[in-house]
N, C-alpha and C positions, 0 to 999 in steps of 0.2 A: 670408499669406506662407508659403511651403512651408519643413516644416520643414530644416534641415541633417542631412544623417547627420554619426556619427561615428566613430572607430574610435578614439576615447580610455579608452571602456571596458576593450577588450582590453590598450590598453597597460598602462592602471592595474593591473590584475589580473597581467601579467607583470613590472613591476618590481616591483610588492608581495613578488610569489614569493620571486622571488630576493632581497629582502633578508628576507625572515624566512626561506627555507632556511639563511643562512648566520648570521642571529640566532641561531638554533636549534641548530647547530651549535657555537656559542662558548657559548650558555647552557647546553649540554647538558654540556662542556667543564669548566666552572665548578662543575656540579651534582655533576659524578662527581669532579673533584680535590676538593672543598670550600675549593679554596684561592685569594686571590685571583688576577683576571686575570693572565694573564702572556702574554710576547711567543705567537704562533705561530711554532711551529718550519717549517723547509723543508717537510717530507711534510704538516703541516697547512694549509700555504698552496697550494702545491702541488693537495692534496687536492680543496681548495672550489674552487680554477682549477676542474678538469676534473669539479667537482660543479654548478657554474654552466654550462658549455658543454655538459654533459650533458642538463641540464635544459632549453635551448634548444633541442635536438635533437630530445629526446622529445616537449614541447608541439606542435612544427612537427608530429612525426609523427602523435600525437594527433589535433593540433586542438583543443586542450584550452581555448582562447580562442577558438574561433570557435562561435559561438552567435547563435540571434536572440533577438527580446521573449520570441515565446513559450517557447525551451528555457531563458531568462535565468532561472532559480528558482534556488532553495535545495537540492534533491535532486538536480539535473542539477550545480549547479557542486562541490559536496560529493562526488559520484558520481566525476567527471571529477578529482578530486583528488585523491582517494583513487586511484585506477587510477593517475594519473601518480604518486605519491608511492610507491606500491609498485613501481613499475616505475624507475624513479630507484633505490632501497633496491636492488633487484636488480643491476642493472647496474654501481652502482658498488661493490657487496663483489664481484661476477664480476672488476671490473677491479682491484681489489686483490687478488684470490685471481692474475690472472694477471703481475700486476709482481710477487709474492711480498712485497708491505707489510702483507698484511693483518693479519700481529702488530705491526704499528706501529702500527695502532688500534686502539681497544676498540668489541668489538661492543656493548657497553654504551652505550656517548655514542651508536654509529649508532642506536642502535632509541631511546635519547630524543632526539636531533637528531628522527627522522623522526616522533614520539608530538606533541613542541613544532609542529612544524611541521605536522603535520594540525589539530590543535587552532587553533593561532594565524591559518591560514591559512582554516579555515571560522567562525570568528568575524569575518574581515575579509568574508568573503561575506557575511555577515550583515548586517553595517556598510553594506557597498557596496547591498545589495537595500534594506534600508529609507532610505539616504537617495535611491535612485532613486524610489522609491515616493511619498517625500513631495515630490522635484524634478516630478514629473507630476502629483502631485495640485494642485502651486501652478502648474499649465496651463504647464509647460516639458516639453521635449525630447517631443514628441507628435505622432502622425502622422494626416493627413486621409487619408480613404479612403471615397469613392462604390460605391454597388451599381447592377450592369444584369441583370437576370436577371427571375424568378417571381417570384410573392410569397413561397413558401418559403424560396429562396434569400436574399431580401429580409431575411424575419424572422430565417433562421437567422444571415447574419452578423453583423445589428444587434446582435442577442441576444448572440450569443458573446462580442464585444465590451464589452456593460450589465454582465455578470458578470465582467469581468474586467476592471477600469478600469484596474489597476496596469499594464496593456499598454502604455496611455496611447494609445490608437485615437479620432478623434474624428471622426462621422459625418457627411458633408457631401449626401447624400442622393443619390435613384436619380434615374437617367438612362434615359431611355423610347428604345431606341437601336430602330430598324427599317430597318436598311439604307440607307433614299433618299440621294443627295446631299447636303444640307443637313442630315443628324442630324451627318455628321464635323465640319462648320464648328460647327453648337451643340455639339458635344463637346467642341471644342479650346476655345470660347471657357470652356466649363462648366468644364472641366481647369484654364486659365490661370485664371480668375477665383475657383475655391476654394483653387487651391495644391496640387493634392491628389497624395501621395506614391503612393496604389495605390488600384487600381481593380479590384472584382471581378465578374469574369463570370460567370454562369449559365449552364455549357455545356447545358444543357437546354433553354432558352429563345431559343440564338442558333446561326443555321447558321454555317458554316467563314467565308462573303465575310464574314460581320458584326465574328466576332473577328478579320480579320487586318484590318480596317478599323481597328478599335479598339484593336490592336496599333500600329498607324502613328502614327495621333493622337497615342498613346501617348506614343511613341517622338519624336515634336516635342515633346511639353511634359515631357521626365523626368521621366515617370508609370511606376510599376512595374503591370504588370498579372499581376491573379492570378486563375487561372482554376478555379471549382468544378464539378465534376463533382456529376450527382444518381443516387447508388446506392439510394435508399431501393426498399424493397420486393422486391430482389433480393439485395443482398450487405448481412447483419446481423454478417457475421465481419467479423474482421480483415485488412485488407488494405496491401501495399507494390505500389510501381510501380517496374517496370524499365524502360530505356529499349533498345530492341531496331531498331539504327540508330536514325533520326527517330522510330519508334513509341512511343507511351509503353504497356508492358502492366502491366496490373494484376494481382497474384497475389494471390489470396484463398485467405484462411487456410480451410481446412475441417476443419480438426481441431486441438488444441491443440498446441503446440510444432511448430508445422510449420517453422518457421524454425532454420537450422542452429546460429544465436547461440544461440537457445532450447533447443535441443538438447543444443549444447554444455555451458553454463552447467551446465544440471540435471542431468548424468551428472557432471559433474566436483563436482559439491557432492556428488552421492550419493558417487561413489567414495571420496572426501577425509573427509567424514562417517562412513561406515561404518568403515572402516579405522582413523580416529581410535577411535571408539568400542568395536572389536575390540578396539586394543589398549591402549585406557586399561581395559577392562573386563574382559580378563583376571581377576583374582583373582573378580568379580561371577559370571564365568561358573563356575569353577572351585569357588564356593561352591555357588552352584545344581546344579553336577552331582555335586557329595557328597551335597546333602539329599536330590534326589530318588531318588537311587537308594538311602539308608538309611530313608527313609520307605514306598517301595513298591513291589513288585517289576515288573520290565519295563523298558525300554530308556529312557534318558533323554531322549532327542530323538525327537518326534514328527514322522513325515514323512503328507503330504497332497497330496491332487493339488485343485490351483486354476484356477481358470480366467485366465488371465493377457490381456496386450497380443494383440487380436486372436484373442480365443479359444483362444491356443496353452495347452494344459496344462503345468503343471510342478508340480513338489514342492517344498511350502513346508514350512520347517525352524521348529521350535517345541520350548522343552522341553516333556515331555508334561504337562499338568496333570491328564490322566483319568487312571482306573483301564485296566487292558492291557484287559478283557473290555467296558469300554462301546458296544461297536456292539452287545452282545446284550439291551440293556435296549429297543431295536428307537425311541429316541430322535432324532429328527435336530437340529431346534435346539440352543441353547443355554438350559438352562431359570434361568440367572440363578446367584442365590444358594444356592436351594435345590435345585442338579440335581444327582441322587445320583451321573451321572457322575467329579463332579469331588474329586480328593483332597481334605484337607485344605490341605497345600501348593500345591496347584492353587488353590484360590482365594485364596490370599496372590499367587500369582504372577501369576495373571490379574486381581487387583484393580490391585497394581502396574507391571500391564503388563510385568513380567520376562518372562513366558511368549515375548515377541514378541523381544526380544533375538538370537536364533540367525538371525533373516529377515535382518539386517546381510548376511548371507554369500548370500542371495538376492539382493542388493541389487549385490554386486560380479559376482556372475554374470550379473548382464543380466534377471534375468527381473522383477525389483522396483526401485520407487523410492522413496527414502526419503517422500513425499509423493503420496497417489493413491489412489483410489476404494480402496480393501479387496477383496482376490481374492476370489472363493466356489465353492463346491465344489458340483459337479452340481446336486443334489438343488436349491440355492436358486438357479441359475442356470434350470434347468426353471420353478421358480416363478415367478421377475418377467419372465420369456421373455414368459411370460402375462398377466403384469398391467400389463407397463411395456416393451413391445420396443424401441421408438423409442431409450428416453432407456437401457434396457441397454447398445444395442451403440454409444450416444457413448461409453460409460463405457469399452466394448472398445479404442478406438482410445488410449488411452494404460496405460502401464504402472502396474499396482497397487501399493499403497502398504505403508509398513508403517502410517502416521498418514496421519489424513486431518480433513476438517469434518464428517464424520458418526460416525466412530469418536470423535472426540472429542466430539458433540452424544449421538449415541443410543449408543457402545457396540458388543458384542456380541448380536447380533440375535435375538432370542426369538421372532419369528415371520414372517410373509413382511409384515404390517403396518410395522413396525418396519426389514425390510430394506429397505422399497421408502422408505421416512422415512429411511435411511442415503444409499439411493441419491440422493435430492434435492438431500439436504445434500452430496453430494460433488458432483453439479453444479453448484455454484456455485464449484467450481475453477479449471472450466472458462472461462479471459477470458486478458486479457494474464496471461503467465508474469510471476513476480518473485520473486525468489531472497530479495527480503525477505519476504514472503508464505509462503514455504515456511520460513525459517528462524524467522517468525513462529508458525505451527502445531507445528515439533518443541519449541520452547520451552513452549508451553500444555502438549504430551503430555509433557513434562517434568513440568512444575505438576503433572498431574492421578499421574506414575505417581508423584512424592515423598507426594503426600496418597494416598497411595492410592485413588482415585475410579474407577477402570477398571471397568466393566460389562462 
């Protein structure tokens, strides 16, 4: 018997909302008078009105409930929550800064109203995924679905499904479809007789008259059909489909961050990032530019020409940790611990990774990302030219970092050995962007510049 859909998911999840946003709200209420309950006044009733209909507004525009099996996770509804819950917190201090109430409330209840209400609201995610989980594991709410396709396409979607049972997918087997007359009559009986909710095609295996055959069938027994394209052996990138009138085209990624979201996201974490860090860091910077210039004579900040995004040069900003005369000791690497270039203070700095601090203001310039391979300067850029061209000039196509997976694995590069072992490590940055991923690595280069570990 085919299964039922249902759409009582999403309702669950929006009346839950809404009655912990406004739990949240009275317990946040509670928390900051310390005193008991008491009525809601007008502007507090009032308030949660137009915090409730606000909130209906936003989900719709969102979409914040509409998901299938597979986006149904833990990080997608969390994700999706967060965005709406900070977009909610926005709009409605705007709409109180523009009725002029907003000293009727305390920003204090709003930021633990919306602390309660993130917390309480992805605990209920939690709650709702695993007793979904354990509702499909006892064979309810599960969906049949037949493959017609290669054997590839065969194994791949069997497969996908063996790993992932909490989908709740359950395999009613392949259909040997070849066009004749009589495959449509054994298809609709094969369709009626499993129940089956979707059916997937092997666009590689079946010409156009096959699927729109199988579209029809289809479409008499309320069979969803899903149709797989086979890119192996051409497109290893990431790819999205537009639809261009009737045409569906594929846009493959050929470089990282090709997507404007991606784009977006990581300029706006560097900008926000850096600026914060400027100016929480103040007094950090202000001390560093006393010692250095009472410990050894020459200009406090070191400038350098790097080779950045696409090859363009620019000047990277750095307190100096040399001495002024170190290019005449006729040195190019960095010789570690014991290279007589580097002050005293220079190797406090660059153990700590203070030295790198002043790149921040690279970083609002456009030429650096807080996160991204490590720029280099001629001399080692001629070298892996030679050793490594291929996998240099992917590294070309995004902007250099101040932290990266090879600055924090190998360091400061002591030889073209070492740099081409930096460069590896920073290919593997290179996959889907994720702003948790990047926020993940400045946290580690945090770790290593507290302990002082910096190479």
């Amino acid at each position: 018997m085919k299964s039922r859909s249902t759409d009582i998911l999403p309702k669950a999840h929006l009346w839950t909302d809404i009655l912990l946003l406004n739990a949240s709200y009275l317990i946040a209420d509670v928390l900051r008078t310390t005193d008991e309950v008491a009525a809601l006044d007008e502007h507090e009733i009032n308030l949660l009105l137009v915090g409730n209909l606000l909130w209906v507004l936003l989900i719709y525009i969102l979409k914040t409930y509409q998901f299938s099996r597979l986006s149904y996770n833990f990080n997608d509804q969390t994700g999706n929550l967060l965005k709406a819950s900070l977009l909610h917190a926005f709009c409605t201090m705007t709409f109180l800064y523009l009725i002029k109430q907003g000293e009727l409330h305390s920003r204090i209840q709003m930021g633990i109203t919306y602390v309660i209400f993130f917390i309480s609201g992805s605990a209920v995610r939690i709650i709702l995924l695993l007793l979904m989980h354990f509702y499909r594991q006892a064979g309810y709410n599960y969906r049949r679905y037949a493959v017609i396709g290669n054997d590839e396409i065969i194994k791949f979607i069997i497969g996908f499904y063996e790993q992932r049972p909490h989908l709740g997918y359950r395999y009613s087997g392949v259909f040997e479809f070849t066009g004749r007359y009589d495959d449509e009559a054994a298809l609709e009986d094969f369709m009626g007789q499993e129940g089956l909710d979707y059916v997937y095609c092997g666009l590689s295996a079946l010409k156009n008259e096959q699927i729109r055959s199988i579209i029809q069938v289809a479409g008499r027994q309320k069979t969803q059909v899903r149709l797989v394209p086979d890119f192996r052996g051409f497109v290893s990138n990431l790819a999205t489909i537009e639809y261009h009138d009737v045409y569906p085209v594929i846009d493959v990624y050929t470089k990282p961050f090709s997507s404007i979201r991606e784009q977006t996201v990581k300029r706006a974490f560097d900008l926000a990032f850096s600026i914060t860090a400027i100016l929480a860091g103040i007094p950090v910077f202000a001390l560093i530019i006393l010692i250095v210039k009472l410990t050894s004579r020459g200009p406090v900040f070191f400038l350098q020409e790097r080779s950045g995004q696409w090859g363009k040069i620019f000047k990277i900003y750095k307190f100096r940790s040399m001495y002024v005369d170190a290019d005449k000791m006729g040195l190019q690497h960095s010789q570690g611990d014991h290279d007589p270039r580097i002050t005293p203070i220079g190797r406090i700095l660059r153990r700590s990774r203070l030295d790198e601090l002043p790149q921040f203001f690279n970083v609002i310039k456009g030429d650096m990302s807080i996160v991204g391979p490590r720029p280099l300067y001629k001399y080692d850029v001629d070298m892996i030219m030679k050793e490594a061209p291929d996998e240099f000039k992917k590294i070309l196509t995004v902007k250099p970092g101040i932290t990266s997976i090879g600055q924090l694995k190998v360091g400061y590069a002591t030889s073209v050995t070492e740099n081409l072992k930096r460069l590896r490590y920073d290919m593997e940055y290179f996959g889907k962007y994720s702003l948790r991923q990047d926020i993940s690595l400045v946290f580690r280069t945090v770790v290593v510049m507290m302990l002082g570990r910096g190479r």
